[in-house]
N, C-alpha and C positions, 0 to 999 in steps of 0.2 A: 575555440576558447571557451562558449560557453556550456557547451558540449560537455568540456572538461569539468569545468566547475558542475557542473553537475551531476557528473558519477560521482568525484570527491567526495561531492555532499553526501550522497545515497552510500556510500561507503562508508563516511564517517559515523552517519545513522546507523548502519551494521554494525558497527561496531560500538555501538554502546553495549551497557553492562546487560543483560536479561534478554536481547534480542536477539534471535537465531539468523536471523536473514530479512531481506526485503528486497521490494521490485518497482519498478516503474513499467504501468501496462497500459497501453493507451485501449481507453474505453473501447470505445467500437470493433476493431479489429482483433483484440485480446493478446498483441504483439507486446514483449519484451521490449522495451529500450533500454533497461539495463538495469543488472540485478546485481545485490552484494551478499555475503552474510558468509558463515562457516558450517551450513547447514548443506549439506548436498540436497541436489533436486532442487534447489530455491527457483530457478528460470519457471521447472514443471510445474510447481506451486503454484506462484505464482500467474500462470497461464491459463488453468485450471480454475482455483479462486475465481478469477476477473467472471467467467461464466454466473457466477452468485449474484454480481451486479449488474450483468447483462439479465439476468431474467429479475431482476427488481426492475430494469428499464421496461421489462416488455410487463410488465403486471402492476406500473406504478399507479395505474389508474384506478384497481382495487385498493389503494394505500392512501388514496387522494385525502382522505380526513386528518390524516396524520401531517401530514408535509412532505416537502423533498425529505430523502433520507441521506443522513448525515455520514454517516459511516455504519459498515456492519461488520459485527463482530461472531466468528465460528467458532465454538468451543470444541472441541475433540479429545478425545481419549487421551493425547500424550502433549497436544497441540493449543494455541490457539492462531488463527488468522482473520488480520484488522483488515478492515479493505475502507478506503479513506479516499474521496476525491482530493488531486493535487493537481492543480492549475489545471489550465481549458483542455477538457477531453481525455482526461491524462488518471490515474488510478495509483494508490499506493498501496503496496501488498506488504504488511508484515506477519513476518511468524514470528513468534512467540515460546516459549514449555509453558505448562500451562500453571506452576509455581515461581514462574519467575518476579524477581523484584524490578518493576520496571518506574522509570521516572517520567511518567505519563506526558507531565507538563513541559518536559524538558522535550521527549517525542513530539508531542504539538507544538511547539515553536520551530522545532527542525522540518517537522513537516510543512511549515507556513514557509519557511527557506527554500524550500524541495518548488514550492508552486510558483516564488516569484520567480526561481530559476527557468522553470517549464514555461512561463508566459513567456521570458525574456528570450527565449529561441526562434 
């Protein structure tokens, strides 16, 4: 059940207005739990991405002045991809086009949904 509530969720996140797709990767492994969006390849993205935050893990110690890091954001030619922790050990992948109108604040409250979902499993 909660399972379900929580692709829902990651589904409904897809589908807002400006976002292509998104995933849930659990940190360590770079495993899929489950991906939404209307952008083909989102799983492979998504997959891929999560590697940007694994090597912020193995090099956070060069970053140490800075702080933990919060989310990182990849600009690319046609793209952009968020990588965001979301609950314990757990990673949020979104894509983006890189003109879209997105409603940032309304993303981070869904995304705050997405992690108490992840704890609660």
């Amino acid at each position: 059940m909660k399972a379900q509530a929580l692709r829902n969720a990651l589904e409904a996140m897809a589908g807002m207005p400006g976002l292509e797709g998104c995933a849930l990767v659990e940190i360590e492994a770079g495993m899929v739990w489950h991906h939404a969006g209307h952008i083909g390849g989102v799983q492979t993205f998504a997959e891929a991405a999560s590697d940007y935050w694994r090597l912020y893990n193995r090099l956070s110690h060069q970053f140490k002045d800075l702080g933990d890091l919060r989310a990182s954001v990849m600009m690319h030619a046609h793209g952009r991809i968020t990588l965001l922790p979301c609950g314990k050990g757990m990673l949020l992948v979104t894509l983006t086009r890189q003109k879209s109108d997105i409603d940032w604040t309304l993303w981070q409250e869904k995304t705050k949904e997405l992690a108490a979902l992840v704890d609660a499993l």
